[in-house]
matplotlib code that plots the C-alpha trace (Angstrom):
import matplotlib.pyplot as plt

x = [-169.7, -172.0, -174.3, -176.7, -176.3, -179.1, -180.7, -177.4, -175.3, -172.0, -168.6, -168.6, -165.2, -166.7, -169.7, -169.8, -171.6, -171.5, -169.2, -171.8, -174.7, -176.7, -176.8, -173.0, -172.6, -175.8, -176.8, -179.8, -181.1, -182.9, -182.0, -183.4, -181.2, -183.0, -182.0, -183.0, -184.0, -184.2, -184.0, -186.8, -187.5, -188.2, -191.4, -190.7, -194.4, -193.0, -189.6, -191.3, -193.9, -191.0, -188.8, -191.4, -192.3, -188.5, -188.6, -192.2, -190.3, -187.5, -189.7, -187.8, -190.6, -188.4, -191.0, -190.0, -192.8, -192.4, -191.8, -189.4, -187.2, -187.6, -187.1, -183.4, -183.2, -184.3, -181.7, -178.6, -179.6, -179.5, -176.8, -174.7, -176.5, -177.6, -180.1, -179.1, -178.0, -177.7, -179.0, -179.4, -181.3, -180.6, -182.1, -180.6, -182.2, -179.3, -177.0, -178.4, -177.3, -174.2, -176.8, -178.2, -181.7, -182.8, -184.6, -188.3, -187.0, -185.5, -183.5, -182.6, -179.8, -180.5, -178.3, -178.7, -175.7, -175.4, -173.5, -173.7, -174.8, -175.9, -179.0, -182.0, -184.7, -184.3, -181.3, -179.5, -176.1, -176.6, -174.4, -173.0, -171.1, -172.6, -174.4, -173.9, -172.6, -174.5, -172.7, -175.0, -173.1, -173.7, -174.4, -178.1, -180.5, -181.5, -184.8, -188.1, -188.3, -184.7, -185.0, -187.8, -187.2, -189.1, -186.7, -184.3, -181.3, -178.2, -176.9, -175.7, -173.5, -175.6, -175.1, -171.5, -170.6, -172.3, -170.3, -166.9, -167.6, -167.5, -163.6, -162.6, -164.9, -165.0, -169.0, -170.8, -173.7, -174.7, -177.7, -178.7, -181.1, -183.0, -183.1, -185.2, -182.8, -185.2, -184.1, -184.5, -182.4, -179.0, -177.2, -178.4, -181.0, -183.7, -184.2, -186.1, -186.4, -187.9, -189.6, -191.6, -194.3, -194.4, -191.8, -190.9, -189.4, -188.9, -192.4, -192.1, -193.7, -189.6, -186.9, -187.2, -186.6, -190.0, -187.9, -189.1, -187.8, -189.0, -192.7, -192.3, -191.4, -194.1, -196.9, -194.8, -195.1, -199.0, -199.8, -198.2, -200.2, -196.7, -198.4, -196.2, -195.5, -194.2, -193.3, -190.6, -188.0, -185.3, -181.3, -182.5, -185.1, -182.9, -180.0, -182.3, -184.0, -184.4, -183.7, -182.6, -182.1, -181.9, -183.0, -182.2, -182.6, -179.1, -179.0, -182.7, -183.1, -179.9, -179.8, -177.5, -175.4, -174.3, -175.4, -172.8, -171.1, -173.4, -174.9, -178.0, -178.7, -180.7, -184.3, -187.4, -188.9, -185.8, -185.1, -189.1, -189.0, -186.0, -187.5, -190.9, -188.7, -186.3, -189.7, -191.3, -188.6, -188.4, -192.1, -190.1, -188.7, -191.8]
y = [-51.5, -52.6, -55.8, -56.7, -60.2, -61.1, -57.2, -55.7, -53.6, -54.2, -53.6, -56.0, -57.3, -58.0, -60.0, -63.5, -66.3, -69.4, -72.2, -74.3, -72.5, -75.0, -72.9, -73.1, -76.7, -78.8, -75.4, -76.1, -72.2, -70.0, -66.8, -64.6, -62.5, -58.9, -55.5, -52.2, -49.4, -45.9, -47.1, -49.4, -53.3, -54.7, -57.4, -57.5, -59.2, -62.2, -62.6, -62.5, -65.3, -67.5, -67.0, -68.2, -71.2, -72.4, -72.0, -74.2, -76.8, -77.1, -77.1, -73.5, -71.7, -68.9, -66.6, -63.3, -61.3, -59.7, -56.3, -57.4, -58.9, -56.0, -53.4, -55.0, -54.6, -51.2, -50.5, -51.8, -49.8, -46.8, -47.5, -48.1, -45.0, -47.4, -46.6, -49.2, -52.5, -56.3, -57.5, -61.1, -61.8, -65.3, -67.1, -70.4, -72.5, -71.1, -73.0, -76.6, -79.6, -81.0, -83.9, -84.3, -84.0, -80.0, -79.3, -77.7, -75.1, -72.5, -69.7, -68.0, -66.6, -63.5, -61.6, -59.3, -58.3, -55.4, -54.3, -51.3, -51.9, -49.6, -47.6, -49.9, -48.6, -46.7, -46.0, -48.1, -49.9, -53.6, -55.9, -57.9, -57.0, -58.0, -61.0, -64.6, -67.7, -70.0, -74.2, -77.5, -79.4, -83.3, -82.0, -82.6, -80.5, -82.2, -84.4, -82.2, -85.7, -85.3, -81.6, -79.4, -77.0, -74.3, -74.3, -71.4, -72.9, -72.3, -75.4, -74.3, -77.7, -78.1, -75.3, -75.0, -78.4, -77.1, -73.8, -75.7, -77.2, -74.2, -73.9, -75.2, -73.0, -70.2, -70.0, -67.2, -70.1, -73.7, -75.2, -77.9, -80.8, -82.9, -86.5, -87.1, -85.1, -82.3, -78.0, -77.5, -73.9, -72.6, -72.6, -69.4, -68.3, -69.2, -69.7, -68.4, -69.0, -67.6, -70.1, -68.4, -66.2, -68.0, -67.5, -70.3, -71.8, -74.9, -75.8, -75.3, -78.7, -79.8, -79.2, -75.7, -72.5, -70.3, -67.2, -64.0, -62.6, -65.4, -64.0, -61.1, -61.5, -64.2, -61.5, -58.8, -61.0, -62.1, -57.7, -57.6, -60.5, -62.3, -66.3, -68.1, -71.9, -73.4, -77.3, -80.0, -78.9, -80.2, -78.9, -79.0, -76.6, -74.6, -74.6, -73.9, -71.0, -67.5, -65.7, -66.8, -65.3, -65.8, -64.3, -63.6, -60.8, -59.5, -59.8, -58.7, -59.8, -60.9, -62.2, -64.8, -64.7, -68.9, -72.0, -74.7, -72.5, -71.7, -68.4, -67.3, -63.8, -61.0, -60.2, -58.1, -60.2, -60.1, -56.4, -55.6, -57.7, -56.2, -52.7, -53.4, -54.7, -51.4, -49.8, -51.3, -51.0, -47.1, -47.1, -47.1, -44.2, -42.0]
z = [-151.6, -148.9, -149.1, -146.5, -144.5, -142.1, -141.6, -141.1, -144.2, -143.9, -145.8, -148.9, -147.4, -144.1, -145.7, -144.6, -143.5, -141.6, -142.9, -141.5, -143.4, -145.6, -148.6, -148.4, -147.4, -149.6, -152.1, -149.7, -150.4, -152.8, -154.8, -157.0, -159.6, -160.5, -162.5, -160.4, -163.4, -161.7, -158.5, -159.0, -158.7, -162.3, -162.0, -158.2, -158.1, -160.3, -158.7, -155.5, -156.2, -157.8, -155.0, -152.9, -155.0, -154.8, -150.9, -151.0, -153.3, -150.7, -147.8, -146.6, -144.4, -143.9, -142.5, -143.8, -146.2, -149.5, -148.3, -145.7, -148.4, -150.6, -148.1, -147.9, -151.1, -151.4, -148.4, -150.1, -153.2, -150.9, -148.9, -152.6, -154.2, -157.1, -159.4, -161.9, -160.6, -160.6, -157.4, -155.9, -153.1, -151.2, -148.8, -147.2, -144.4, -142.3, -139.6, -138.5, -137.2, -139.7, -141.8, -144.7, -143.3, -142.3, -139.1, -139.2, -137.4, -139.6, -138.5, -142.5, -143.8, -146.1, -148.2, -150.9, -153.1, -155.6, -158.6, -160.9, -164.3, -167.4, -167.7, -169.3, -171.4, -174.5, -176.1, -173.4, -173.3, -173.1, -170.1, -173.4, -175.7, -178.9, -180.3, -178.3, -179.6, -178.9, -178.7, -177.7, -175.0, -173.8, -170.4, -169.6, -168.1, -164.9, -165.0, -163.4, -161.6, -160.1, -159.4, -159.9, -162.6, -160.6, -157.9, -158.5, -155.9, -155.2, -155.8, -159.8, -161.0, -163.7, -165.4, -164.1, -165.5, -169.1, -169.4, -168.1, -171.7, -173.6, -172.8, -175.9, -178.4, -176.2, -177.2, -175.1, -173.6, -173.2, -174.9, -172.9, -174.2, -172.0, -171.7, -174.5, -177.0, -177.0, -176.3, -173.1, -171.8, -171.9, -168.5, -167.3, -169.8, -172.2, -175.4, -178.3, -182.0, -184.8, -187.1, -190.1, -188.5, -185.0, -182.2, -180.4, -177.1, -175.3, -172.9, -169.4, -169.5, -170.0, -167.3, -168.1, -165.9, -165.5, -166.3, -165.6, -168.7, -170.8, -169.0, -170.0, -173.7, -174.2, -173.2, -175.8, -178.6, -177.6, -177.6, -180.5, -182.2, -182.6, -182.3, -179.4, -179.6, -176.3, -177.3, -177.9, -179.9, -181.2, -182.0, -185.9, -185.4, -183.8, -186.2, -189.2, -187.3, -189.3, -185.7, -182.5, -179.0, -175.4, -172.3, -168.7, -166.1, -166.7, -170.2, -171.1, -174.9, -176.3, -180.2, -181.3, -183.4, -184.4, -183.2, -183.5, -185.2, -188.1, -188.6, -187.4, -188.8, -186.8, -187.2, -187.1, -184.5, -182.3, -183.2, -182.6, -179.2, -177.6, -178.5, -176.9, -174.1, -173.7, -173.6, -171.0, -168.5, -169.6, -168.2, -164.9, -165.3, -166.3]

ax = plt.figure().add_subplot(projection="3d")
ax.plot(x, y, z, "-o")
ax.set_aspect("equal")
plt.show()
């Protein structure tokens, strides 16, 4: 494998960077985590605009355009002959001064890293292998006061503390509840359920993750005239759900299969979204 570190492909085993980076030493960097379908970018456009966000949030002027960053990526797809990949693109505010504070001056550190993974679209072979379990922890989402929600960084504890609590069930994801007791995310995907005729998930209004996913299934539903309620939520309404499932970039549309251990039966609405999704990442294949 070959990853690309600062404009330069080299041998995954030769892939470093600075022990005195920022992204390694505060998480003070962003990231974006994509699929490749055919060779191409899924919603490149949206990953692009939220990547930038997160650098605006953390003050991160990096300098580098859209195509730049996605020529990179385009090049390590090449240089792996990888058609259908995982890919994550970082950028950090690179080697400063050791404090706390960062320098205006940024010199970046970008990397992109890929791994195969199956063909998407129709009749394609999901990353998981079958229905999550799904397990509320007493780890907290962060506060959108503490750390904005928006900011896609690297620095991960959050969610890292939230799975570490999984150990003992050996549950597939986190659901996380803000401070108020409300749904908020799992620790590396969102959430949906089905309540009646209306499909539902936590507002980005809460310490919620804009994902790109969660876009892209919102406006599936909305074509489909599926009505969308984004609100306050709480582990009850999840629990007594008719469907539930989660999404992220890797795993697309995933159903769920318990919640605390209780059963959460599949759907149409799950079953119809995950088709409608299959389909339009085949459209990059056409």
């Amino acid at each position: 494998m070959k990853y690309h570190v600062d404009g330069e492909l080299v041998d995954a085993d030769e892939a470093t960077v600075n022990v005195r980076d920022r992204g390694f030493l505060y998480g003070d960097a962003a990231f974006e985590t994509l699929r490749a379908y055919g060779g191409e970018v899924f919603e490149w456009e949206a990953h692009a605009d939220r990547l930038r966000e997160t650098c605006e949030v953390l003050q991160l002027d990096h300098g580098l355009s859209d195509a730049d960053l996605r020529s990179r990526i385009d090049e390590t797809l090449a240089a792996n002959d990888l058609r259908e990949a995982y890919v994550r693109l970082s950028v950090t505010r690179g080697v400063q001064p050791g404090k706390l504070t960062p320098s205006e001056e940024v010199d970046p550190t970008v990397v992109v890293i890929v791994k195969g993974l199956p063909r998407g679209g129709r009749n394609s072979t999901p990353v998981w292998d079958g229905p999550a379990t799904l397990q509320a922890v007493r780890t907290q989402r962060v506060a959108d006061r503490a750390i904005p929600s928006k900011a896609k960084t690297h620095n991960y504890l959050n969610g890292i503390l939230a799975r570490l609590e999984l150990r003992a069930t050996g549950a597939d994801e986190a659901l996380m509840l803000d401070a108020d007791g409300h749904l908020a995310e799992g620790a590396t995907s969102n959430l949906f359920f089905v309540d009646g005729q209306s499909l539902k998930t936590p507002s980005l209004d809460g310490p919620v993750l804009p994902g790109i996913t969660r876009d892209v299934v919102i406006d599936l539903a909305r074509s489909e005239g599926i009505p969308v309620d984004e609100g306050a939520y709480t582990l009850d309404d999840v629990r007594t759900a008719d469907e539930v499932f989660l999404t992220n970039t890797t795993w697309e549309v995933r159903p769920v299969e318990t919640v605390d251990g209780l059963d959460t039966e599949g759907g149409p609405v799950t079953t119809l979204l995950s088709k409608l999704y299959d389909e339009r990442v085949e459209s990059l294949y056409d």
